[in-house]
NUTORVEX-579683 format. One record per residue (C-alpha): x, y, z. Coordinates in Angstrom, 1 decimal. Example, Ala and Ser with C-alpha at 12.3 -4.5 7.8 and 13.67 -1.06 7.14 Angstrom:
NUTORVEX-579683
px;py;pz
12.3;-4.5;7.8 .
13.7;-1.1;7.1 .
END
This chain:
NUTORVEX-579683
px;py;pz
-121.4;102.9;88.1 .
-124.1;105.7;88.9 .
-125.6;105.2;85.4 .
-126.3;102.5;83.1 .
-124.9;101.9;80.4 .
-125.3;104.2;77.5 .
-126.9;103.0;74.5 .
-127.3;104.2;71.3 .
-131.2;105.1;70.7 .
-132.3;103.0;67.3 .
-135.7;103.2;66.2 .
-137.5;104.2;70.1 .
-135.3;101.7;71.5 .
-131.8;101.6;73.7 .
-129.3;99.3;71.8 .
-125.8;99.1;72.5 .
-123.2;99.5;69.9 .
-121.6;97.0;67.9 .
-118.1;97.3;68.2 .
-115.8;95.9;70.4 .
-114.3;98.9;71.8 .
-116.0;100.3;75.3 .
-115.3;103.6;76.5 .
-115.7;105.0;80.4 .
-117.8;108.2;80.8 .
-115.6;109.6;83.8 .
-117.3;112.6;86.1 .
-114.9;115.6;86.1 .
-115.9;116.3;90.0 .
-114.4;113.7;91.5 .
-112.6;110.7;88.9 .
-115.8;108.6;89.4 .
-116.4;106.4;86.5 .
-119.9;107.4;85.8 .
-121.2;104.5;82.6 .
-119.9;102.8;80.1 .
-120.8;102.5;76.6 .
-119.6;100.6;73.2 .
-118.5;102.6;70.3 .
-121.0;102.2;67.1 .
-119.4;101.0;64.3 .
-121.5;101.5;60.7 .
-123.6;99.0;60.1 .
-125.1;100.5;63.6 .
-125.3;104.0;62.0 .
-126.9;101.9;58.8 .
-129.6;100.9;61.2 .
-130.9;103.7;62.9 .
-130.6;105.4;59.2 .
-132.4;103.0;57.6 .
-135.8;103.2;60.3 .
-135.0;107.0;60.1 .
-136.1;107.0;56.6 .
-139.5;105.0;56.9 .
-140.5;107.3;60.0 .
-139.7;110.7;58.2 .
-141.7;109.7;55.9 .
-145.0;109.3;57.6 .
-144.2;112.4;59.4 .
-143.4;114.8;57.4 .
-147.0;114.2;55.9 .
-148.2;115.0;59.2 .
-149.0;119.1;59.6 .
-146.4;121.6;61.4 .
-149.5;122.2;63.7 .
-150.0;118.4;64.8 .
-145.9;117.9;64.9 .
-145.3;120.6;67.6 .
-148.0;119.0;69.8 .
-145.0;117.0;70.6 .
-142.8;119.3;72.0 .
-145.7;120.9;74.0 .
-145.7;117.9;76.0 .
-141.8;117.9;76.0 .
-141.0;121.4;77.8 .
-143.6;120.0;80.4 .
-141.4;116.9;80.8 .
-138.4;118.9;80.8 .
-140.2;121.4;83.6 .
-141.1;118.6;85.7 .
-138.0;116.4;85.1 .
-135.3;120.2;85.6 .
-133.7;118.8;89.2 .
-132.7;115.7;87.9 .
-131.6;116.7;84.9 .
-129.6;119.4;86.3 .
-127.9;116.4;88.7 .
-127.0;114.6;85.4 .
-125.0;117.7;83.8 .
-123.5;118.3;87.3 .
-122.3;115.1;87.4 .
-121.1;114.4;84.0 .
-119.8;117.7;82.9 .
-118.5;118.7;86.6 .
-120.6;122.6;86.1 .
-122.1;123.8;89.1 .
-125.6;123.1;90.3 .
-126.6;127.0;89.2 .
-125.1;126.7;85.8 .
-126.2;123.2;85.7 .
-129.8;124.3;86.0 .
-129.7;127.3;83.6 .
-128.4;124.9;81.1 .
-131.7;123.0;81.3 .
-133.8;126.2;81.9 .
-132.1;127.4;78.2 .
-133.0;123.7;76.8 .
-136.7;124.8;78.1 .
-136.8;128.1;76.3 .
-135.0;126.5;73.3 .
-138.3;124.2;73.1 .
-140.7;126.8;73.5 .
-139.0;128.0;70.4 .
-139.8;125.1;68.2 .
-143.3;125.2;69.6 .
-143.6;128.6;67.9 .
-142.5;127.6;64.6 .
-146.2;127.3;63.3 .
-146.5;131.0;63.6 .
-143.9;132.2;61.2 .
-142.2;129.1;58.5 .
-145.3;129.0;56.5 .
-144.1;130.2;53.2 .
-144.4;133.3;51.8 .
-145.8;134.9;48.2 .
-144.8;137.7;46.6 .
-146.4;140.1;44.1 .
-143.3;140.7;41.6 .
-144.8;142.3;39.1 .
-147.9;143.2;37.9 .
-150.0;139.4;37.9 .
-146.8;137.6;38.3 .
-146.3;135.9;42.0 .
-143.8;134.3;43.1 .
-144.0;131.8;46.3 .
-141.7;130.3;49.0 .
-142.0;127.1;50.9 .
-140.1;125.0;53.0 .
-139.4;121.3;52.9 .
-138.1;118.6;55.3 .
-134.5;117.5;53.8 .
-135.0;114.0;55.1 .
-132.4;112.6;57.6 .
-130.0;115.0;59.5 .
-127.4;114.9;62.0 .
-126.4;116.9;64.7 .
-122.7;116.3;66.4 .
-122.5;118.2;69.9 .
-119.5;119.0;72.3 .
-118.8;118.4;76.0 .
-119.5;121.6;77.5 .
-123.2;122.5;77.1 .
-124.9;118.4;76.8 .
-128.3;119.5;76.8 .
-128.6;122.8;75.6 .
-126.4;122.9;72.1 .
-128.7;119.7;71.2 .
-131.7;121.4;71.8 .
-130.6;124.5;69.1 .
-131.3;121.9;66.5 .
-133.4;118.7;67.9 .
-136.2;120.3;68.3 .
-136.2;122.4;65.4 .
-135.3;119.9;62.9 .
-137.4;117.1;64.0 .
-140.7;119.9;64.1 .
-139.7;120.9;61.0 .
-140.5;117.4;59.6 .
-136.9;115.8;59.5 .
-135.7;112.7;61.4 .
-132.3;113.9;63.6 .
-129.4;111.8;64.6 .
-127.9;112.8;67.3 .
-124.1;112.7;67.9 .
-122.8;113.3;71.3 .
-119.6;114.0;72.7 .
-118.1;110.6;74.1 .
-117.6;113.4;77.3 .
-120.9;113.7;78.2 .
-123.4;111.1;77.0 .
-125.9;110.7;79.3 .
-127.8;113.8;79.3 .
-128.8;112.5;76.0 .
-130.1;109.1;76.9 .
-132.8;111.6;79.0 .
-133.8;113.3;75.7 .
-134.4;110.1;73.9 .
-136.4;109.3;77.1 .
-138.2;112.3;77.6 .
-139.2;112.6;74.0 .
-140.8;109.0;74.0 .
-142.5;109.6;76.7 .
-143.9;112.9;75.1 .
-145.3;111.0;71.9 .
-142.7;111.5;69.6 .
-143.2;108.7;66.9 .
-140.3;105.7;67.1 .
-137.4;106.6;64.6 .
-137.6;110.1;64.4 .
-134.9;110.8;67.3 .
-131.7;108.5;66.9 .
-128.3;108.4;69.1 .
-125.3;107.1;67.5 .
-122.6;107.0;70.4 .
-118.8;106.9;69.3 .
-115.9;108.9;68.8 .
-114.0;110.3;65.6 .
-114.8;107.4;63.4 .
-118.8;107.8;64.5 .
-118.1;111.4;62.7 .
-116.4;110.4;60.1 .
-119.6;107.8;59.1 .
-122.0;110.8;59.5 .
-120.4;113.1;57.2 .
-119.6;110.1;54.7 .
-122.9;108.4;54.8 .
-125.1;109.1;51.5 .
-128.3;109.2;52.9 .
-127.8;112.1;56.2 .
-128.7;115.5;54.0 .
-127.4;117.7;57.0 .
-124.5;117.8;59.5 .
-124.8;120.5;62.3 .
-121.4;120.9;64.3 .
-120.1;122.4;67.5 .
-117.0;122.1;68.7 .
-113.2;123.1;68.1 .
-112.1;125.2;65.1 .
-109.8;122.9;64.2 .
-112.4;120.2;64.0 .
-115.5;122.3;62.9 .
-112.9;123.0;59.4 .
-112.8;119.1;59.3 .
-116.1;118.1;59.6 .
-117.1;121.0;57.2 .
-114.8;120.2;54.5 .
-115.4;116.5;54.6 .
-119.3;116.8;54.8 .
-120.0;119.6;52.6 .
-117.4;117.4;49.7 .
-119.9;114.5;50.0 .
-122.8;117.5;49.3 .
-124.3;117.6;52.9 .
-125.7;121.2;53.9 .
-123.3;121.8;57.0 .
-123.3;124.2;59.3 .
-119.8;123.8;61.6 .
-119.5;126.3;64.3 .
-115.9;126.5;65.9 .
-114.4;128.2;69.3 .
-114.9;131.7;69.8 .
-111.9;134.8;71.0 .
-114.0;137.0;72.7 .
-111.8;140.3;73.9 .
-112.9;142.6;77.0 .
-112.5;146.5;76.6 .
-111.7;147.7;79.9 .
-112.9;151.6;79.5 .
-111.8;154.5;81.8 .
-115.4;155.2;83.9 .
-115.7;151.5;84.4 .
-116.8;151.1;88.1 .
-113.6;149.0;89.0 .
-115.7;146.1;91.2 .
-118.4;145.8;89.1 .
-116.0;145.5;86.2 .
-113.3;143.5;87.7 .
-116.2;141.2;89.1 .
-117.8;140.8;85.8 .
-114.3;140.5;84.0 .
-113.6;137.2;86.5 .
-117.4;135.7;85.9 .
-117.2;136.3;82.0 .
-113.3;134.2;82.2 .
-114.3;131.5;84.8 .
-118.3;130.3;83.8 .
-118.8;127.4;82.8 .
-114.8;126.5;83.8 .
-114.0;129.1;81.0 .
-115.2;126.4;78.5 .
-118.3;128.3;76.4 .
-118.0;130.3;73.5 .
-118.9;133.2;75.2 .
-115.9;133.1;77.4 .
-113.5;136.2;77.6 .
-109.5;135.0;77.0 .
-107.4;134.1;80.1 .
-105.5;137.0;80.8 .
-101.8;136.5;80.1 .
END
C-alpha cells in the first residue's frame, strides 16, 4: 500500500473502525490499491459524538476572534504542505497535477474565508420603530456533519469545516469511501495548527455511515454533496428526524453556442468546460450527444 491505513479521527486521535467489513481505497491512475480502512459501525459514530459534545462546549465559550487564530495557522500549513497534498488528490482521485493543485489552492482561499468571519457575523440591531430595537445574533447549533463526494476531496470539505468549526460548532466529517485520504491530512494539519481535540471528527464508511448521521439525535446539521438522487435521500431522511440540511445534488449546465463566437476559442473552451476534472464537477457542460 502507499498509505496507511485510514482511520477514523475520534477525539484528536486515529482509530480504526469497528466493524468487520474493510474496504480498498483503489487509485483511478493506474488500479493500485492505495489503503485500506474498516467501515464504522455506530457505537463508533456514538464515540466521536459523545467527545464532540464536551469539546463544543468549552469552545464555543471561546471568542470568534481567538477561534479563527486557528485557521490562521492552518492556511500556513496548507501553503507549506500544497505539493504533497496535491500528490494525495492525484493519486486518489486520478485528476491531474494542475487541477490537483488548484483544488488545494481553492481549499487555501476557502480558509482565508473563515479567517474573515470576525469581520462581518457579529449580529446586527435594528431601530424598528421609534425606541423599539430589535437585535440579531448567531449561535453555534452544537454538533454537525458534513458528507462529501469523490470528486473534489479537499475542497468541498473545506466549504463547511472551516466555517462551521470557527463558527463555534464541533464537525464530523463524512467522506466519500472514494477518496479518504485527503482527509486523514486535514485531521492532521488541523492538530498540528492548535485546533482543540474533539472539535474535528472523521467517521469513515459507506451508506450505512450516512444513514447513522442523519438518524443520530444529537448531530443538529447535515451538509451534503453528491448525486441528486442521493442528495433527495439524505434530505428527506435528515430533515424528518429535524436536522437543518442542506443537500446539494448534480448540476445540467447547457452551453449556448452564439453566431460571433470565435470558433477556436469557443470550441476550445467548449472541450475544457466537458472534460475538467474528467467531466465530474458540477460545473461541467453535458457530453454532447
Amino acid at each position: 500500500m502507499k498509505f496507511e491505513e485510514v482511520k477514523n479521527f475520534v477525539n484528536g486521535s486515529f482509530k480504526p473502525g469497528s466493524s468487520d467489513k474493510t474496504h480498498a481505497v483503489i487509485s483511478p491512475l493506474d488500479g493500485d490499491t492505495l489503503s485500506t480502512f474498516k467501515e464504522s459501525t455506530m457505537a463508533d459514530l456514538n464515540e466521536i459524538i459523545e467527545h464532540a459534545q464536551k469539546a463544543q462546549k468549552a469552545w464555543q465559550k471561546v471568542t470568534l476572534k481567538e477561534r479563527v487564530q486557528v485557521f490562521y495557522r492552518y492556511k500556513q500549513l496548507l501553503e507549506k504542505n500544497n505539493a504533497e497534498l496535491t500528490e494525495i488528490i492525484y493519486r486518489e482521485n486520478g485528476k491531474i497535477h494542475g487541477e490537483a493543485k488548484a483544488e488545494i489552492d481553492k481549499a487555501i482561499e476557502l480558509t482565508e474565508f473563515a479567517c474573515s468571519l470576525p469581520q462581518f457575523v457579529n449580529g446586527e440591531n435594528m431601530e424598528v420603530s421609534r425606541g423599539v430595537y430589535c437585535s440579531a445574533t448567531r449561535h453555534p447549533l452544537g454538533v454537525v456533519a458534513s458528507i462529501v463526494p469523490f470528486n473534489f476531496p479537499s475542497m468541498v470539505p473545506h466549504w463547511t469545516v472551516v466555517n462551521a468549526i470557527a463558527l463555534g460548532n464541533a464537525m464530523i466529517l463524512k467522506p466519500s469511501e472514494a477518496v479518504p485520504i485527503s482527509s486523514q491530512y486535514i485531521a492532521r494539519l488541523l492538530k498540528e495548527a492548535g485546533l482543540p481535540d474533539g472539535l474535528f471528527n472523521i467517521v469513515n464508511g459507506t451508506q450505512s455511515t450516512v444513514e447513522n448521521i442523519c438518524d443520530h439525535p444529537e448531530i443538529k446539521a447535515v451538509t451534503f454533496v453528491g448525486s441528486t438522487k442521493v442528495a433527495k435521500i439524505v434530505y428527506q431522511r435528515a430533515s424528518q428526524n429535524l436536522k437543518q440540511v442542506l443537500a446539494l445534488g448534480g448540476a445540467k449546465n447547457h452551453i449556448i453556442l452564439l453566431p460571433d463566437a470565435h470558433p477556436d476559442m469557443a470550441s476550445s473552451n467548449i472541450v475544457a468546460s466537458m472534460s475538467g476534472c474528467v467531466g465530474q464537477r458540477c460545473m461541467a457542460a453535458a457530453t454532447p450527444h
